[in-house]
C-alpha positions in Angstrom: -20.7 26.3 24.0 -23.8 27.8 24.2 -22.5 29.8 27.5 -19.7 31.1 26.1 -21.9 32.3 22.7 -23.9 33.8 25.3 -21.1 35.8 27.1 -19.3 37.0 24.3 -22.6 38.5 23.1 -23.1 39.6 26.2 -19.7 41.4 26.4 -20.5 42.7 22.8 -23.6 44.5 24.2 -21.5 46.4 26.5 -18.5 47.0 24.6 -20.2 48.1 21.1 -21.4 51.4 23.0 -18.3 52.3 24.9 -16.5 51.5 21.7 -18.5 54.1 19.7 -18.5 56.6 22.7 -14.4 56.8 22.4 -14.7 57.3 18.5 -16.9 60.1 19.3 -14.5 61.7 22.0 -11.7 61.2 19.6 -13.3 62.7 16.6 -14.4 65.9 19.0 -10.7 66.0 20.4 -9.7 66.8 17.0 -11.9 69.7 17.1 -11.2 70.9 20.4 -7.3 70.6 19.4 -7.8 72.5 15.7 -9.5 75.1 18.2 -7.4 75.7 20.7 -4.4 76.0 18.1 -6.2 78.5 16.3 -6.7 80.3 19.3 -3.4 80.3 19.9 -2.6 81.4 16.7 -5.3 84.5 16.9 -3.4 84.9 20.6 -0.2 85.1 18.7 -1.1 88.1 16.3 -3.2 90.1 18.1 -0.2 90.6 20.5 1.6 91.9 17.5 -1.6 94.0 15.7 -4.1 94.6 19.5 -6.7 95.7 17.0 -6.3 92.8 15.0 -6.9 94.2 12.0 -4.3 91.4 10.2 -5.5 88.7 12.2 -7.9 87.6 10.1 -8.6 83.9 9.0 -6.4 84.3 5.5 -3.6 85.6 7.4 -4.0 82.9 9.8 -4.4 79.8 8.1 -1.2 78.9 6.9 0.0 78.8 10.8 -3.4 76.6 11.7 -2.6 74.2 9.2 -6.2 75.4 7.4 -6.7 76.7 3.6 -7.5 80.5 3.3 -11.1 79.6 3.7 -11.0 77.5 6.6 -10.8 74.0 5.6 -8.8 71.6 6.9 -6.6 69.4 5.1 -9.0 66.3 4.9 -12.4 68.5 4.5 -14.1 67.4 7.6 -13.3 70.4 9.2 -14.1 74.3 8.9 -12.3 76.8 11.3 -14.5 80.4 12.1 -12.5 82.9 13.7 -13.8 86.4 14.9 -11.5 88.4 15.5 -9.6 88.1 18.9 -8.3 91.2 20.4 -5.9 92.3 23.0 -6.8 95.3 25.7 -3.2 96.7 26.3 -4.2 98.6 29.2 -5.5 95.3 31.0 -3.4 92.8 28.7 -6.8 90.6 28.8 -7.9 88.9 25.4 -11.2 89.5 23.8 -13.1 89.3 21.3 -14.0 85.6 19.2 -15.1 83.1 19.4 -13.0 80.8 17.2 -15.4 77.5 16.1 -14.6 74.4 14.6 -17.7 73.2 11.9 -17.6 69.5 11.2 -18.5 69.3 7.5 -21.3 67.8 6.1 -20.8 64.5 4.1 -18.2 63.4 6.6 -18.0 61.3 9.9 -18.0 64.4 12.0 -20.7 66.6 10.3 -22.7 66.7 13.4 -20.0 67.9 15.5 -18.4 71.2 16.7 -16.5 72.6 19.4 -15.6 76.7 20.1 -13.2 79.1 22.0 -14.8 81.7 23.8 -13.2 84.9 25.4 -15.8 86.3 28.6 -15.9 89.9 29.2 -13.0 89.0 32.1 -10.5 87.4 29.5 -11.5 83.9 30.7 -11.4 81.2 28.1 -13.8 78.5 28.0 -14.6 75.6 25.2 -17.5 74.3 23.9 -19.2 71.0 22.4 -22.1 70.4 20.8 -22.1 66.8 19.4 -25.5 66.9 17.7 -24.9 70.0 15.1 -22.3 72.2 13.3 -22.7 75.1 15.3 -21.6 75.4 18.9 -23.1 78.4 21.5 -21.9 79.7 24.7 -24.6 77.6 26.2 -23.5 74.4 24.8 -21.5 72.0 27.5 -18.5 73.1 28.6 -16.0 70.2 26.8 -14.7 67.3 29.2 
C-alpha cells in the first residue's frame, strides 16, 4: 500500500506542473486567437479605407466579438488596435500592432499576446506570460 501511496504521489509531482503548463497555453491561445481575428478584421477594412481612417476599434468591435472599448465578452480580455494600413502601390500591410491585455482581477491578468506588422509586411505574434503588455521583443508565440 505504502508503494502505491508513494507512486501516485509521485505521478502527482509530475503531472500537477504539466497540468498547469496546458491551462496556461490554453488561456494564452485565447489571446493569440482574439488577436489574430482582430487582425483579420483590421486586414478586412483597411482593404476597403488603405488609410484606415474607419478602421478604428469602435468600428471594429462588433466584427471582433469586443465592446466599443475593447472588452471582451467575459472581461478578461482587452483588444488594442493601432491602426493597420494597406500600401496600394506594394499591397503590403502596415501599421499596428493589435494587442490582447489580460485584465486585471481575472485568471489571465498577467498575460498578453500581439500582432505585429515589420517594415516588409511580415506578421509576427507575441507572448509575454508574466504582464499585460506585450513588445516586439517578447517571444515569438509557440
Amino acid at each position: 500500500l505504502i508503494v502505491v501511496v508513494l507512486i501516485v504521489g509521485i505521478l502527482a509531482a509530475v503531472g500537477v506542473p504539466l497540468y498547469l503548463g496546458y491551462v496556461r497555453d490554453s488561456r494564452l491561445a485565447e489571446a493569440k486567437a482574439l488577436a489574430g481575428a482582430s487582425l483579420t478584421a483590421a486586414q478586412a477594412c483597411a482593404q476597403n479605407d488603405p488609410a484606415a481612417t474607419t478602421c478604428t476599434l469602435a468600428n471594429l468591435a462588433q466584427r471582433i466579438g469586443v465592446t466599443a472599448g475593447g472588452v471582451s465578452g467575459d472581461a478578461r480580455w482587452t483588444v488594442a488596435i493601432t491602426a493597420v494600413t494597406l500600401d496600394v502601390a506594394t499591397n503590403k500591410f502596415g501599421g499596428g500592432p493589435v494587442t490582447v491585455a489580460g485584465n486585471a482581477g481575472t485568471n489571465v491578468a498577467n498575460m498578453s499576446a500581439g500582432v505585429f506588422i515589420n517594415a516588409a509586411g511580415v506578421v509576427t505574434i507575441h507572448c509575454n506570460t508574466t504582464s499585460n503588455a506585450v513588445a516586439v521583443g517578447d517571444p515569438i508565440c509557440g
